[in-house]
Structures are given as structure tokens and as C-alpha cells.
C-alpha positions, -999 to +999 in steps of 0.1 A: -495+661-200-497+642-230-510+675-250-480+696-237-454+671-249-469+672-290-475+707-290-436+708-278-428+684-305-449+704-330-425+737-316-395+716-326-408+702-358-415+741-364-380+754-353-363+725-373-382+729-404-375+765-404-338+758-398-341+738-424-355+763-450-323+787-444-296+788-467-260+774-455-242+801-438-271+819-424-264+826-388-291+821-361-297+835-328-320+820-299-336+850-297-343+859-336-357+820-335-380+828-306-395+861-322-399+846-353-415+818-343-434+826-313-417+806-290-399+809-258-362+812-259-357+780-240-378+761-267-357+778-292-323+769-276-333+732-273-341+730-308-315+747-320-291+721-300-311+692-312-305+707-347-269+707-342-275+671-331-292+662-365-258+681-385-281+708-393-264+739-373-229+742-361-219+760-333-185+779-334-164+804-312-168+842-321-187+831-350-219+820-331-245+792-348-242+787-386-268+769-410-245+741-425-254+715-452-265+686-436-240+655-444-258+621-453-247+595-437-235+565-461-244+531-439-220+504-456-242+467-448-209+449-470-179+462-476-163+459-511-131+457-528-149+489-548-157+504-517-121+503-502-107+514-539-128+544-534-120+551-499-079+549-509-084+566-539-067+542-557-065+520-590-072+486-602-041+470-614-056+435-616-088+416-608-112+445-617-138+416-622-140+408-587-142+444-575-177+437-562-171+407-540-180+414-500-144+414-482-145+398-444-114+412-430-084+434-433-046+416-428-016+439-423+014+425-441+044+441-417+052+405-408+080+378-423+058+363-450+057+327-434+038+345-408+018+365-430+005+332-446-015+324-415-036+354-418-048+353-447-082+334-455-107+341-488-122+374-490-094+388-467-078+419-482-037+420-475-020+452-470+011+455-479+038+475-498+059+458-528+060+423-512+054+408-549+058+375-530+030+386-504+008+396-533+011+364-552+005+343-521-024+362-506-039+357-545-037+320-542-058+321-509-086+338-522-073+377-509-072+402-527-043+429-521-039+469-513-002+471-523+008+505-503+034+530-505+023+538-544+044+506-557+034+484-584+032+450-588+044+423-614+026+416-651+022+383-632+007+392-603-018+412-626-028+386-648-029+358-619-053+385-604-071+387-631-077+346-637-092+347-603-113+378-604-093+393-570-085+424-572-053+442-567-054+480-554-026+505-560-021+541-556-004+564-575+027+583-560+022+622-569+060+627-556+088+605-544+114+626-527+146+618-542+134+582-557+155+571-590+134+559-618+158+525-623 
């Protein structure tokens, strides 16, 4: 028994590295895979599926099984303030020098500030839209701040930011429907 489950593995190592040498977009067929390769159709169907399980096939209506570049998977251990700036897309307005410090936890800011306070602990990351009051105090607990909604924030919320190395995230609007530039 234990003979007939490696030579099956060896089938699927077979069919997987064959998968593997087609170029994305090549379609594949059970049966193709099973002449090709000397196998029985069955053998070929289950590697084909565990293939799609491994992102290297996708199966799609009408269109039938498709070699597709295999996505690598990024495992985040610690999450950074350079790692969230990347994820929004956004830009540093202050605090670039702390852009590699871990961040612990996420606080929404759609609270009365007095609330807000509560939240926030060191290494937290507030976000919330032009609250420059929110900003400031989240700075002097050791947060830094995602301001949302493509705002800005004050020259002295920037250079506080910058004195303590926490970094303040923006992102630029690409269009404001019917916003005034006062």
C-alpha cells in the first residue's frame, strides 16, 4: 500500500510540474493531461484540482482550465506604519523616521474626541479624517495617524510628528466633486 501511495504522489509531482512548465493562458484538458502523461484521467483530474488549490490553474465557465501565474503569498509577522502606507497608497506627511516601527492596533476616530482619547495607546494607529485635534492628541500618546478622506493636516501636526518619529499618513484626492479650493 505504501508503494501505491508514492508512485501516486510521483503522478502528481509529474502532473504539477508539467502544469507548471506551461505558459500562463495555456488551456488544459483532463484528458490531454492523461495522454500526455500516461496517466488515468482520474489521476489527472485530481491533480489538476489540487493545482488549482496551489493557484496554479483556474477553472472558469465556457472557458474551461487556464494556466495562471501563480500569486506569492506575502506573510506579514509585524505590521508597519510602511506597510499600511503601502497598502493605502498613501504619503508621509510627518514622522517618515518612525515609518518602520511595529503598529499593535487600529482605532477608528468616528467618535467625540473625549471618547477617542480612551482608545488610543503607543503604537496604535488612529484613523481619522481632518480632526487636526484627533491628530495632535493621538501624537502625544505614542499613535501615529491615517488622516482619511484625502485631507491634510497642520505644519504643526507635521513637525510635532516629526519630533517623535510617528508617522502621519495621507492620501491624495485625485478629484473632489464640487470642493472650493478656500
Amino acid at each position: 500500500m505504501q508503494a501505491g501511495n508514492s508512485e501516486l504522489q510521483t503522478k502528481y509531482e509529474k502532473i504539477t510540474q508539467y502544469i507548471e512548465s506551461l505558459s500562463v493562458g495555456t488551456r488544459l484538458s483532463v484528458r490531454q493531461i492523461a495522454q500526455d502523461l500516461d496517466v488515468s484521467e482520474g489521476t489527472a483530474y485530481r491533480a489538476i484540482k489540487e493545482a488549482e488549490n496551489l493557484g496554479l490553474v483556474s477553472t472558469k465557465r465556457r472557458l474551461g482550465t487556464i494556466r495562471v501565474e501563480k500569486k506569492e503569498e506575502h506573510q506579514i509577522d509585524k505590521l508597519t506604519f510602511a506597510e499600511i502606507l503601502n497598502v493605502v497608497e498613501g504619503v508621509v506627511l510627518g514622522g517618515s523616521a518612525g515609518l518602520n516601527k511595529t503598529l499593535n492596533k487600529f482605532v477608528i476616530g468616528a467618535m467625540q474626541l473625549e471618547a477617542m482619547i480612551k482608545y488610543i495607546e503607543p503604537d496604535n494607529l488612529l484613523i481619522v479624517g481632518n480632526r487636526v485635534q484627533a491628530h495632535m492628541c493621538a501624537l502625544g500618546q505614542g499613535a501615529g495617524v491615517l488622516i482619511t478622506g484625502g485631507f491634510d493636516t497642520t505644519p504643526e501636526v507635521k513637525e510635532l510628528a516629526d519630533e517623535l518619529a510617528l508617522p502621519i499618513i495621507g492620501k491624495h484626492v485625485r478629484y473632489v466633486h464640487g470642493g472650493n479650493d478656500d
